[in-house]
C-alpha positions as CSV (number, residue, x, y, z in Angstrom):
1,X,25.8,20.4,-20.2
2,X,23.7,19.8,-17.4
3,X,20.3,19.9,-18.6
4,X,16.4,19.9,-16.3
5,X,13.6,18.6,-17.7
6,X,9.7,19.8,-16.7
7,X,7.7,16.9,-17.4
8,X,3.6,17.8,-17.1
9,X,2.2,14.4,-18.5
10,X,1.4,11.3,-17.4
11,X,1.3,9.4,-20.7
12,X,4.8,11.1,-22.1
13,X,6.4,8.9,-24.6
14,X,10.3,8.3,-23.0
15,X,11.5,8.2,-26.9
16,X,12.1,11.7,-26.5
17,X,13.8,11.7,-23.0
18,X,16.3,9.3,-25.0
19,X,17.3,11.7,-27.7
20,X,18.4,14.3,-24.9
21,X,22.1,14.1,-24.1
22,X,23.2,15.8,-21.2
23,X,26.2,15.0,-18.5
24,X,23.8,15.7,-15.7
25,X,20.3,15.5,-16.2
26,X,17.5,15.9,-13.8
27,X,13.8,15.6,-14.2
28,X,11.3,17.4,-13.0
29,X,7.9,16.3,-12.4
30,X,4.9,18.5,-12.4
31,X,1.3,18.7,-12.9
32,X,0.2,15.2,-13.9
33,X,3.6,14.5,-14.3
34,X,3.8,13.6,-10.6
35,X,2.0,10.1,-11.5
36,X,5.2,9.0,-12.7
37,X,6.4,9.5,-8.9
38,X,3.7,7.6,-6.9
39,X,1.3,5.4,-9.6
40,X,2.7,2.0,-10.9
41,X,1.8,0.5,-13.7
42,X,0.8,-3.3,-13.8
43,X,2.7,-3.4,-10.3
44,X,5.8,-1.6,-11.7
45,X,7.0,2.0,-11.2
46,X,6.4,4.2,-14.1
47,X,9.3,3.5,-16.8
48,X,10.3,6.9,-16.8
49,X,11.9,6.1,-13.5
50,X,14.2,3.8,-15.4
51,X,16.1,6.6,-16.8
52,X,19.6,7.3,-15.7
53,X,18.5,11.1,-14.1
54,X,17.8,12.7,-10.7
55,X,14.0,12.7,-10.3
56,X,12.2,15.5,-8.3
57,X,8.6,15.8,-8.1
58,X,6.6,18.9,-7.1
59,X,4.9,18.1,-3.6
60,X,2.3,20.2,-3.9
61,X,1.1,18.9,-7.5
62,X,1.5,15.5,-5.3
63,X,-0.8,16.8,-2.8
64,X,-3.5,18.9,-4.8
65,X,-4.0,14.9,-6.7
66,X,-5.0,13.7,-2.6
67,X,-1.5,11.9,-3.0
68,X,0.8,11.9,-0.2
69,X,4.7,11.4,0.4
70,X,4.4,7.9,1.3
71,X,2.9,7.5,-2.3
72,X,6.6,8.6,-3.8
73,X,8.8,6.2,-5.4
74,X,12.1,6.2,-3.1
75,X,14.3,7.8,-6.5
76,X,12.0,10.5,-6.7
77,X,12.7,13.4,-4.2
78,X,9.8,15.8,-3.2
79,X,10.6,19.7,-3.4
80,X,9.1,22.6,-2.6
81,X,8.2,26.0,-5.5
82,X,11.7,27.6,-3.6
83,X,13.7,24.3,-4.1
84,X,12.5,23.6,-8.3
85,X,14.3,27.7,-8.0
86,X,17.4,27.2,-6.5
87,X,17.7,23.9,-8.5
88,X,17.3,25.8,-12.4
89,X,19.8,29.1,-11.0
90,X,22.3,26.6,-9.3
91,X,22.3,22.9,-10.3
92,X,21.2,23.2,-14.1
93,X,22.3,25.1,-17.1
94,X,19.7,24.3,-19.4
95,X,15.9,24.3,-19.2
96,X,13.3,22.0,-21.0
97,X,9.4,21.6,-20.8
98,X,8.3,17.9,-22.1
């Protein structure tokens, strides 16, 4: 199954990203969620990043928080509203909302 994953929180606990099995997953960061992309954490990225996934992260959520792309932790790629699209209709089969 390949599975995305909507994450909207900054304080989500990762627990629950470990119970999901999935040959291909791939999260995506929204709303405050986007913190886990650019903001580190006693100097380290966020340990969500740690996860074996493929990160994406909204870039306008990035940029309505006065965060930029430079701010983005090189795993994490910035998409668009069209790309988070094509990604659920072509890359993923299943669809979850953390």
């Amino acid at each position: 199954m390949k599975l995305a994953v909507f994450v909207s929180d900054f304080k989500l606990d990762v627990d629950t990203l470990d119970r999901l099995k999935a040959d291909k997953l791939g999260i995506i960061l929204v709303q405050n969620g986007v913190y886990h992309a650019t903001l580190k954490e006693n100097g380290a990225a966020s340990s969500l990043l740690k996860k074996s996934a493929t990160f994406y992260a909204l870039k306008d959520d990035i940029e309505t928080r006065g965060l930029g792309s430079a701010a983005v932790d090189g795993s994490v790629k910035t998409v668009s509203y069209g790309d988070i699209v094509d990604l659920i209709f072509n890359d993923y089969d299943k669809i979850a909302w953390l």
